[in-house]
C-alpha positions as CSV (number, residue, x, y, z in Angstrom):
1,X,0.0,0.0,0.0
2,X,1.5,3.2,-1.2
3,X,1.6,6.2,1.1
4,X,-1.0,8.6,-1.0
5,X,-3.3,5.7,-0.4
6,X,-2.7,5.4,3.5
7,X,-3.0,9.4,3.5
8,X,-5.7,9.3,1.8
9,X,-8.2,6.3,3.7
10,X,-6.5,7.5,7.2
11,X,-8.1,11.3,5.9
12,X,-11.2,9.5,5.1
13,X,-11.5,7.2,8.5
14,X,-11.1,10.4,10.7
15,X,-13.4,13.0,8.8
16,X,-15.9,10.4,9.1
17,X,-15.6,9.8,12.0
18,X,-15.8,13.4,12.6
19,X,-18.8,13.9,11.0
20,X,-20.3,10.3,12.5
21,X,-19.5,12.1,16.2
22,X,-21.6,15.0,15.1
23,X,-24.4,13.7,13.4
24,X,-25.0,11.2,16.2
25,X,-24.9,14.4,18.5
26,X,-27.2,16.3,16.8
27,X,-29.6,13.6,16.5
28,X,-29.1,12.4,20.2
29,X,-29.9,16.3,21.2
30,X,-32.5,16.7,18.8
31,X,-34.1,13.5,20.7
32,X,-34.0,15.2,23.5
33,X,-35.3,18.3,22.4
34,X,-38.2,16.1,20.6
35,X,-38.9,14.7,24.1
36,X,-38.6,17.4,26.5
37,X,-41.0,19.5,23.7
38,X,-43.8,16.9,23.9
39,X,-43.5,16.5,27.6
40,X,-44.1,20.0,27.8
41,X,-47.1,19.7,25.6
42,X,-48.9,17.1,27.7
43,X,-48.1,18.8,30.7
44,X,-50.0,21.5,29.8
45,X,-53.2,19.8,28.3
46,X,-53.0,18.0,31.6
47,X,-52.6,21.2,33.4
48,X,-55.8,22.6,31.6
49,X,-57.9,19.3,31.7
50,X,-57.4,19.2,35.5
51,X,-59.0,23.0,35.4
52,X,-61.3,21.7,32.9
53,X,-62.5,19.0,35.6
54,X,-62.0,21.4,38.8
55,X,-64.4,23.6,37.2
56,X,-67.0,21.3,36.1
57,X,-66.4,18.4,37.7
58,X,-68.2,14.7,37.0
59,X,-71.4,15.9,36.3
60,X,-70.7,17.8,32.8
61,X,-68.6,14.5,31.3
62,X,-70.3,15.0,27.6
63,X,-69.1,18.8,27.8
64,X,-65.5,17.6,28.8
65,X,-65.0,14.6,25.9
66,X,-66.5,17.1,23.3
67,X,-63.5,19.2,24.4
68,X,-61.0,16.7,24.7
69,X,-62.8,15.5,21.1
70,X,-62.2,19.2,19.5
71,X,-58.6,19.3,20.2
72,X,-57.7,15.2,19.8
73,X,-56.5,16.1,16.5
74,X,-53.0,17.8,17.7
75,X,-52.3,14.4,19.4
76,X,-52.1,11.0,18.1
77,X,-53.8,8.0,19.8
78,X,-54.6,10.4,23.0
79,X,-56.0,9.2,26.1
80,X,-57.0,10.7,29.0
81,X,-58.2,9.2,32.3
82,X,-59.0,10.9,35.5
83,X,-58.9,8.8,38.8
84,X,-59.4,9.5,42.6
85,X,-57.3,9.1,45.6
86,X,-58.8,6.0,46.1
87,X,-58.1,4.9,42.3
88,X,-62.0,5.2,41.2
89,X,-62.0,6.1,38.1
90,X,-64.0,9.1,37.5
91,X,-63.4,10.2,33.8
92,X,-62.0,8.7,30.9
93,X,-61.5,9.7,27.0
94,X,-60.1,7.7,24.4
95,X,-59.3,9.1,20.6
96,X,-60.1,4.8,19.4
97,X,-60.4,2.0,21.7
98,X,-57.0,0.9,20.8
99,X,-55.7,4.0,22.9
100,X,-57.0,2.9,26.0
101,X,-54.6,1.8,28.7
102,X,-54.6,0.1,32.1
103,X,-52.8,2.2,34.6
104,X,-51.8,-0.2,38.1
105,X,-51.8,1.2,41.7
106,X,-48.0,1.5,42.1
107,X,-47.6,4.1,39.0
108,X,-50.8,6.1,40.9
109,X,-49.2,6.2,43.9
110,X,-45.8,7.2,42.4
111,X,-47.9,10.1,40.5
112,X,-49.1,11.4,44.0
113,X,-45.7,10.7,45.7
114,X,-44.3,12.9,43.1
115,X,-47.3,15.0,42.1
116,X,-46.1,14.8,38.5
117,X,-44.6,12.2,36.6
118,X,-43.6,11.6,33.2
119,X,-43.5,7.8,31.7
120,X,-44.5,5.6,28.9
121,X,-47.1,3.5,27.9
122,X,-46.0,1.1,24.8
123,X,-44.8,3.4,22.5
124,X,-46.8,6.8,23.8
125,X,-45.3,9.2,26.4
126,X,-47.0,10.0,29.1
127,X,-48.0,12.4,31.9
128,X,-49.3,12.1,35.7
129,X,-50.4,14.9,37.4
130,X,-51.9,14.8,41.2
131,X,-54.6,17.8,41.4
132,X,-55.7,18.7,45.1
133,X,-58.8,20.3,43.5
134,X,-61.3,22.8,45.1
135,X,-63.5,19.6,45.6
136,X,-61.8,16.8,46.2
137,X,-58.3,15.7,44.9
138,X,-57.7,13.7,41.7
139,X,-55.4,12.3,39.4
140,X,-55.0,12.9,35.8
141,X,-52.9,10.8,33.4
142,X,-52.6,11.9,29.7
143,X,-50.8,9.5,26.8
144,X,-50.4,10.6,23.2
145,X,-47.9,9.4,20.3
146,X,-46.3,12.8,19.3
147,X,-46.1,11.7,15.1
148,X,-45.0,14.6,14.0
149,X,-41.6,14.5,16.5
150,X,-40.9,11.1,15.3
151,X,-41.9,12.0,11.3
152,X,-39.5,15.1,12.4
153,X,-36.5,13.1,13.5
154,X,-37.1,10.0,10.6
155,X,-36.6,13.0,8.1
156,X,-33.3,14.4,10.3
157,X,-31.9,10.7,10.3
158,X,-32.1,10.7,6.3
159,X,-30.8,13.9,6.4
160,X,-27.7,13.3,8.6
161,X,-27.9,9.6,6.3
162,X,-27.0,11.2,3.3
163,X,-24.8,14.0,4.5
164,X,-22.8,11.6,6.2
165,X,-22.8,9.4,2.8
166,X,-21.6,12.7,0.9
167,X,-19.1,13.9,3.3
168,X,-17.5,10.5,3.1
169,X,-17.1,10.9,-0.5
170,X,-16.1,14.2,-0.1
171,X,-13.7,13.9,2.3
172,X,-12.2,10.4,-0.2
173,X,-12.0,13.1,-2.9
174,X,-10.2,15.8,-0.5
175,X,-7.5,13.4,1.3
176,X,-6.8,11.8,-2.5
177,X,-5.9,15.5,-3.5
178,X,-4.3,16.2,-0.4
179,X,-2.2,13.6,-0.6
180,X,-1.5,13.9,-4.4
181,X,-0.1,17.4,-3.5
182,X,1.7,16.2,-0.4
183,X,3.7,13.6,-1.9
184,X,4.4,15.3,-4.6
185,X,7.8,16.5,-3.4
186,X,8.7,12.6,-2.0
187,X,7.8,11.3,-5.3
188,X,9.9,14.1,-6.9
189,X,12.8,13.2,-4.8
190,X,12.4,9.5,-5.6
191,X,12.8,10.3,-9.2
192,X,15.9,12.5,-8.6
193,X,17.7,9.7,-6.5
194,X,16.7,7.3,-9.4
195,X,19.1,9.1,-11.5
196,X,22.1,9.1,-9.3
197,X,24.5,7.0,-9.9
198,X,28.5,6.4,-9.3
199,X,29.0,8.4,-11.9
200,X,27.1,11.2,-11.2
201,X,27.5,11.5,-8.2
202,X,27.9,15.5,-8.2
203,X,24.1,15.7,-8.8
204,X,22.0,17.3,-6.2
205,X,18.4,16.7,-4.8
206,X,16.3,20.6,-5.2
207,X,15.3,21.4,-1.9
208,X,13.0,23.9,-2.4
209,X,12.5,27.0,-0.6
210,X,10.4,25.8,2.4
211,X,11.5,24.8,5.8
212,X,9.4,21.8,6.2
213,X,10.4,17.6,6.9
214,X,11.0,17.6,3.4
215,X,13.3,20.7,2.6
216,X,15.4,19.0,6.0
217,X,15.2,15.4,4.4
218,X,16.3,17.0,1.2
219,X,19.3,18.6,2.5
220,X,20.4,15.3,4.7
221,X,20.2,13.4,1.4
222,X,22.5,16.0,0.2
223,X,24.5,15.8,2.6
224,X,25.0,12.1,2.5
225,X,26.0,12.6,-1.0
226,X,28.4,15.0,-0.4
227,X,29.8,12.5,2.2
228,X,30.1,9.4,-0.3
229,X,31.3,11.8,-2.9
230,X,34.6,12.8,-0.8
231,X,34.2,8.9,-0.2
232,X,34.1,7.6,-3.7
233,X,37.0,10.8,-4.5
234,X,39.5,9.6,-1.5
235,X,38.6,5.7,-2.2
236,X,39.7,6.3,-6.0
237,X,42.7,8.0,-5.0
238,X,43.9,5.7,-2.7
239,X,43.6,3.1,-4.9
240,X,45.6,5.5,-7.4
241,X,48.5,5.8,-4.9
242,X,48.3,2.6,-3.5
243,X,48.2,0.5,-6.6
244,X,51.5,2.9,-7.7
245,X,53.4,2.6,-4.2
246,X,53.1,-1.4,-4.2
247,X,54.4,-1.7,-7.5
248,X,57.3,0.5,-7.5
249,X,58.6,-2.9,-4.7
250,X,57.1,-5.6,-7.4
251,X,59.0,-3.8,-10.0
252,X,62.2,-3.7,-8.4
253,X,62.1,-7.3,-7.8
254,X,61.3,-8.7,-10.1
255,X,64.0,-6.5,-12.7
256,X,66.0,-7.4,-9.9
257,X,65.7,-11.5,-10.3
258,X,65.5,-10.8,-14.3
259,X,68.8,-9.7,-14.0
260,X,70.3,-12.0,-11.7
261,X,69.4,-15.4,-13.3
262,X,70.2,-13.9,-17.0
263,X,73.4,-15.5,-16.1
264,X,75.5,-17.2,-13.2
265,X,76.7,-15.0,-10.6
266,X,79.1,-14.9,-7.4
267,X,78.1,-15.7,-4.1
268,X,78.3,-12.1,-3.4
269,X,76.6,-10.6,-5.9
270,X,73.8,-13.1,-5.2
271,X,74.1,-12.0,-1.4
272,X,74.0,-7.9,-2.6
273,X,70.9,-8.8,-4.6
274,X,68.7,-11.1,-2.1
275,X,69.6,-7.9,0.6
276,X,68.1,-5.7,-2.2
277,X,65.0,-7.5,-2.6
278,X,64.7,-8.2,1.2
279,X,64.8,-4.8,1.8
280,X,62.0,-4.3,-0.7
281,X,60.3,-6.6,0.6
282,X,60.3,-5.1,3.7
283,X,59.1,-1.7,2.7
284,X,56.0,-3.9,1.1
285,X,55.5,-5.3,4.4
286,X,55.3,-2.0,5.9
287,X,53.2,-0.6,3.4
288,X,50.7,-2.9,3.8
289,X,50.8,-2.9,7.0
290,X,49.4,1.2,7.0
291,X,47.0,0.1,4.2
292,X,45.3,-2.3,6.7
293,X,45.8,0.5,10.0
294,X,44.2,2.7,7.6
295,X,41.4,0.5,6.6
296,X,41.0,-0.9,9.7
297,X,40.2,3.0,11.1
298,X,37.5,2.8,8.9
299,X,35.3,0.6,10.9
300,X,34.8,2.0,14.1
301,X,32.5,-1.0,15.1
302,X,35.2,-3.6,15.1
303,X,37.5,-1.6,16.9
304,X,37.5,-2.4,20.9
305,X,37.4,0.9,23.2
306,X,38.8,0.8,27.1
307,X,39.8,3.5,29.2
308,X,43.6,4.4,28.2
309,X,46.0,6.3,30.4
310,X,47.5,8.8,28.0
311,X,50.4,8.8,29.9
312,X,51.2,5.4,29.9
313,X,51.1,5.1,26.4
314,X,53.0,8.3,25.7
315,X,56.0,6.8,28.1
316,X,55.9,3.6,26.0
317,X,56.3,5.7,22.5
318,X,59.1,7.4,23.9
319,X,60.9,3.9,24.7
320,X,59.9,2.5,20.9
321,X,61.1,5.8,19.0
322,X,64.4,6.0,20.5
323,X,65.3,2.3,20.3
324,X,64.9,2.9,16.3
325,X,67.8,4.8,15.7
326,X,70.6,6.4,18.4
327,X,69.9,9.7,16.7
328,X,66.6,9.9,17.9
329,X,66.0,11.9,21.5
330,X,62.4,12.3,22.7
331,X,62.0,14.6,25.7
332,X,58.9,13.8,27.6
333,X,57.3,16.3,30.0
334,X,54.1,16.2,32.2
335,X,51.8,18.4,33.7
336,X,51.5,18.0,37.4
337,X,49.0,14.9,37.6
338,X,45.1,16.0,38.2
339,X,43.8,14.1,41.8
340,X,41.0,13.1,39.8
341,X,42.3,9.9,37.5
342,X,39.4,9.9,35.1
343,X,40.7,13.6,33.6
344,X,44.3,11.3,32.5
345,X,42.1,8.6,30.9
346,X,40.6,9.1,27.3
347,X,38.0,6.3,26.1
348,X,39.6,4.2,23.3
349,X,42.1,1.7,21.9
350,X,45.6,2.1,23.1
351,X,47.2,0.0,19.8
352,X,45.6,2.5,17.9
353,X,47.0,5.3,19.7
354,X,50.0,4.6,20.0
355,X,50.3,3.9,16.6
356,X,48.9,7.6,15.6
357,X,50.9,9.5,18.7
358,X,54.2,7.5,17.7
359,X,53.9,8.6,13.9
360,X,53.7,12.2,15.1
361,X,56.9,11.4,17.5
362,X,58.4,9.3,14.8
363,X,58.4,12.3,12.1
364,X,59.6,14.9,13.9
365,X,62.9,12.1,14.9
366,X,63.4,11.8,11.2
367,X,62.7,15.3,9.7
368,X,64.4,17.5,12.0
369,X,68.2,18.0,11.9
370,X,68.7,17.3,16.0
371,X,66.3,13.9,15.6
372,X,64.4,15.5,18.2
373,X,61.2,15.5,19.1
374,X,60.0,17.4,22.5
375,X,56.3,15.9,23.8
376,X,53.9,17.7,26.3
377,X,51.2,16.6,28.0
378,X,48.9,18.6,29.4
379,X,45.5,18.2,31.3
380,X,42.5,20.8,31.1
381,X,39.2,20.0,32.5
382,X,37.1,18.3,30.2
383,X,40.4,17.5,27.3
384,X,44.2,16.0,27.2
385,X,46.7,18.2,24.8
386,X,49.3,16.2,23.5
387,X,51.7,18.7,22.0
388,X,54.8,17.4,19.7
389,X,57.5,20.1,18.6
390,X,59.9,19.4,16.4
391,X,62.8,21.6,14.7
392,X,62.9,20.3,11.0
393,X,61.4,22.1,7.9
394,X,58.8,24.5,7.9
395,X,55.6,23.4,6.6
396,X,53.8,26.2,4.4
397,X,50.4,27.2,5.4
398,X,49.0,25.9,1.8
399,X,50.9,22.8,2.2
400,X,49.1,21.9,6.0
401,X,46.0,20.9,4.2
402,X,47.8,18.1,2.2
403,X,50.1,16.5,4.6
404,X,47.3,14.2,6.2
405,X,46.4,13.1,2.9
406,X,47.6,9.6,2.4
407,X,50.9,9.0,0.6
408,X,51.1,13.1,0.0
409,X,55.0,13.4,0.6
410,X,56.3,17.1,0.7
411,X,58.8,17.9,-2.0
412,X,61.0,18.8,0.8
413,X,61.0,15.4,2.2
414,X,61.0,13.3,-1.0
415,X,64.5,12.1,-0.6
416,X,63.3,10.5,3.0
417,X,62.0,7.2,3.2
418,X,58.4,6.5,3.5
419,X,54.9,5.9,2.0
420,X,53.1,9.0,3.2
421,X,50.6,7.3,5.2
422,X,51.7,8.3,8.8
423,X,49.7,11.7,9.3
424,X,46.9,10.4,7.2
425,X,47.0,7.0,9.9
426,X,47.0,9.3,12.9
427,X,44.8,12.1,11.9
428,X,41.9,9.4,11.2
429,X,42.7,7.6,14.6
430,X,42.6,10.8,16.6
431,X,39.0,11.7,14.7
432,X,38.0,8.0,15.7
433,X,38.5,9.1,19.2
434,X,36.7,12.5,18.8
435,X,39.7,14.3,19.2
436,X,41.5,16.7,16.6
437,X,45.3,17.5,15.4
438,X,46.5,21.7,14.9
439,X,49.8,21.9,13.3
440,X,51.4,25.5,13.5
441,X,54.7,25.8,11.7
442,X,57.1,28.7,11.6
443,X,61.2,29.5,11.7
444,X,61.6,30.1,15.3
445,X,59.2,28.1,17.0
446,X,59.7,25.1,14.8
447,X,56.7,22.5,13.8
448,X,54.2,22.2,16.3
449,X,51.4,19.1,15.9
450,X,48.7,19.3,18.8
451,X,46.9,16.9,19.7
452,X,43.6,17.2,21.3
453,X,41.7,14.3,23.0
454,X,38.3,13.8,25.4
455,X,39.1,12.7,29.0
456,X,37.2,9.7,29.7
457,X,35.3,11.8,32.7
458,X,33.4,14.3,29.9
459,X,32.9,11.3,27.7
460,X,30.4,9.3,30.0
C-alpha cells in the first residue's frame, strides 16, 4: 500500500468519524429536544384538563369529551383518564379504543408521591399529574404518540444519512488531492535519486524554498552525497597511490631476479641482490601494514574501546622511538598529575593510539636536523593536549592541508624514506577518538602538531 493511499483512507476514516460524532450528537440532542417539547405539551393539556375538571367536575362529562374530542387532533392516539385518591375512576377519553390503557396502583401512587410524573405507555409518552382540586383531589394521566416528533427526526436521520454518505465521498475526494499534492515532493525526490548513480555523483536533490520535513530530508540526502562523494573521490585516489606505491617494490624485484638469473653469478653478488629484494620486501610489508591501519580505522564497530591512560602510552612511545635509531632523542614532560584519574584517561584503543601519537613522534625524529622530538602533555578539565614540537622544515600554510592526505609526501621530504601514510593514519585515529590535530609551523618556534583528546570523565 503506497503512502497517498494510506494518507488518503487515514483522511477519510477520521473526517468520518468526525462527522459520524456529530451527526450522532445532533440527533441524540435533537431527541431530546423532541422529548422534553412533547412533555411540555402534555403537561399543559393535563394542566388545563385538570381546570377543565376542577371547574365542572363529573357531572358535565359530555361537555368535557366534546372538548377533549375538538382538540384530539394535535395528538395521536390520545387518552385521557381521570382517577381518585382512592383509584376510582371518574373520567375517561379515548381518541379509538385501541388508545386505552390500564394504569396499576403502584404508577398512581408514584404520581401522587411525586405530584407529576412523566412515563411511557407502549410506545406513547405519558403524563401524571396529582390535582388537590377545590372539591376533592384527583389524578389525571394523559398519553399521546407525538407523530409529528418522530416523522421530524425519521426526516433528520435521512438527512444526517446522506450528508454523512456525501461527506464520506467528499472527504475520499479531498485526502486523495491532499495527498496527491503532499507527496508530490517525496515522489519528486524519488525520481531525482533514481538518477544518481556512481557516476554522477555530483548531482543534487532541489530542496525547495520551504522549511518543512522535506526541505530538511532533502538537504540530509544532500549531505549524504556530499559524504560518499569525498568517499568515492578519496577511495579512487587511494587506490591510485596505493596501486602505484606497491608496485614501485614488485617492480624492483622482479627486474632485480630478471637480471640475476640472466646468467650465473658470485656468491656475493647473489648476497647484494637477495639484501636488495629483502629490503623491498620489507618496505612492502610496511606498506601494507598502514594500508590495513588505515582500513581498519575505517570501521569503528570492530575496533574495541577501554579506558587508556595517555600517559602510559605516551612513556611507551618514547621507549619505541628511541630504540629505532641512536639519533633519535624524545623529551617527555608532564603536567603536574590531576587528583581526579578519570581527567588522565581518554576512552579508546591504546594500539591504535600509539600507533597515531608514535607517527607524530616518529616524524619529527626523522625530519628535524637534531632527531628531536620534544612531547607535552597537558591536562584541562574536560580534554588531554598532546603537543609534539619538532625543529625540521617549515611546513607552508597551503601545504598543512595536504600532509594528512595519504601518501602526499612534501617535495621537501622526497629524498626520506616512507609511503606518506603516517599523518593520514593518525589524523583518522585521533578523529576515531573524537579528538582533533592543529599543526602550526614557523622559523623560530619550529613544527608544532597538537593533539587534542576527550578525557574519559566528559565522555560518560
Amino acid at each position: 500500500m503506497t503512502i497517498r493511499t494510506k494518507i488518503t483512507l487515514l483522511f477519510t476514516v477520521l473526517v468520518t468519524a468526525l462527522l459520524l460524532l456529530t451527526a450522532y450528537s445532533v440527533y441524540y440532542l435533537s431527541s431530546i429536544q423532541r422529548k422534553a417539547v412533547f412533555k411540555q405539551r402534555l403537561s399543559g393539556r393535563a394542566h388545563n384538563a385538570a381546570q377543565l375538571f376542577n371547574i365542572l367536575g363529573d357531572t358535565s362529562q359530555a361537555l368535557l369529551k366534546r372538548i377533549d374530542a375538538s382538540n384530539a387532533r394535535f395528538y395521536s392516539n390520545k387518552s385521557i383518564q381521570i382517577f381518585s385518591v382512592g383509584k376510582t375512576q371518574l373520567y375517561k377519553f379515548n381518541s379509538s379504543e385501541a388508545d386505552d390503557f390500564q394504569l396499576d396502583e403502584a404508577t398512581i401512587d408514584e404520581i401522587i408521591r411525586q405530584k407529576e410524573l412523566y412515563f411511557k405507555i407502549g410506545r406513547r409518552d405519558a403524563v401524571g399529574h396529582y390535582e388537590k382540586g377545590s372539591r376533592l383531589p384527583f389524578i389525571i394521566v394523559i398519553t399521546a404518540y407525538d407523530s409529528d416528533g418522530h416523522q421530524w427526526m425519521n426526516e433528520l436521520e435521512k438527512i444526517l444519512a446522506t450528508s454523512l454518505l456525501g461527506g464520506m465521498a467528499l472527504a475520499m475526494l479531498v485526502g486523495y488531492l491532499f495527498s496527491k499534492q503532499l507527496v508530490k515532493p517525496i515522489s519528486s525526490i524519488i525520481e531525482e535519486v533514481n538518477n544518481i548513480s556512481s557516476h554522477n555523483l555530483s548531482h543534487r536533490i532541489d530542496a525547495g524554498s520551504g522549511q518543512d520535513e522535506l526541505f530538511q530530508l532533502a538537504n540530509t540526502f544532500n549531505d549524504l552525497l556530499n559524504r560518499i562523494q569525498e568517499s568515492f573521490t578519496i577511495q579512487r585516489r587511494f587506490i591510485s597511490n596505493a596501486s602505484h606505491e606497491l608496485s614501485t617494490p614488485l617492480t624492483s624485484i622482479s627486474s632485480q631476479l630478471e637480471v640475476t638469473l640472466h646468467k650465473n653469478r658470485s656468491e656475493e653478488e647473489y648476497r647484494k641482490v637477495l639484501l636488495s629484494i629483502q629490503e623491498d620486501v620489507q618496505q612492502m610489508r610496511q606498506l601494507t601494514k598502514s594500508l590495513l591501519e588505515i582500513a581498519k580505522t575505517g570501521h569503528q564497530g570492530s575496533i574495541e574501546l577501554h579506558e587508556v591512560r595517555l600517559d602510559e602510552v605516551l612513556l611507551k612511545i618514547t621507549g619505541a622511538v628511541q630504540k629505532l635509531s641512536p639519533d633519535y632523542q624524545v623529551q617527555l614532560n608532564f603536567d603536574e598529575l590531576p587528583e581526579d584519574e578519570s581527567r588522565c584517561l581518554v576512552f579508546g584503543n591504546a594500539d591504535l593510539l600509539y600507533s597515531a601519537i608514535s607517527n607524530i613522534v616518529e616524524n619529527g625524529c626523522k625530519y628535524s636536523p637534531d632527531h628531536t622530538s620534544k612531547v607535552a602533555l597537558r591536562f584541562t578539565e574536560n580534554e588531554l593536549i598532546v603537543d609534539v614540537l619538532n625543529q625540521g622544515d617549515v611546513i607552508a600554510q597551503e601545504e598543512v592541508e595536504h600532509i594528512f592526505q595519504p601518501f602526499y609526501r612534501s617535495p621537501v621530504n622526497s629524498h626520506q624514506k616512507g609511503f606518506g601514510l603516517g599523518l593520514a593514519l593518525a589524523k583518522r585515529i585521533i578523529g576515531l577518538h573524537k579528538g582533533h590535530i592543529e599543526v602550526k609551523s614557523g622559523p623560530v618556534q619550529g613544527t608544532l602538531f597538537r593533539i587534542t583528546l576527550p578525557s574519559s570523565g566528559s565522555t560518560q
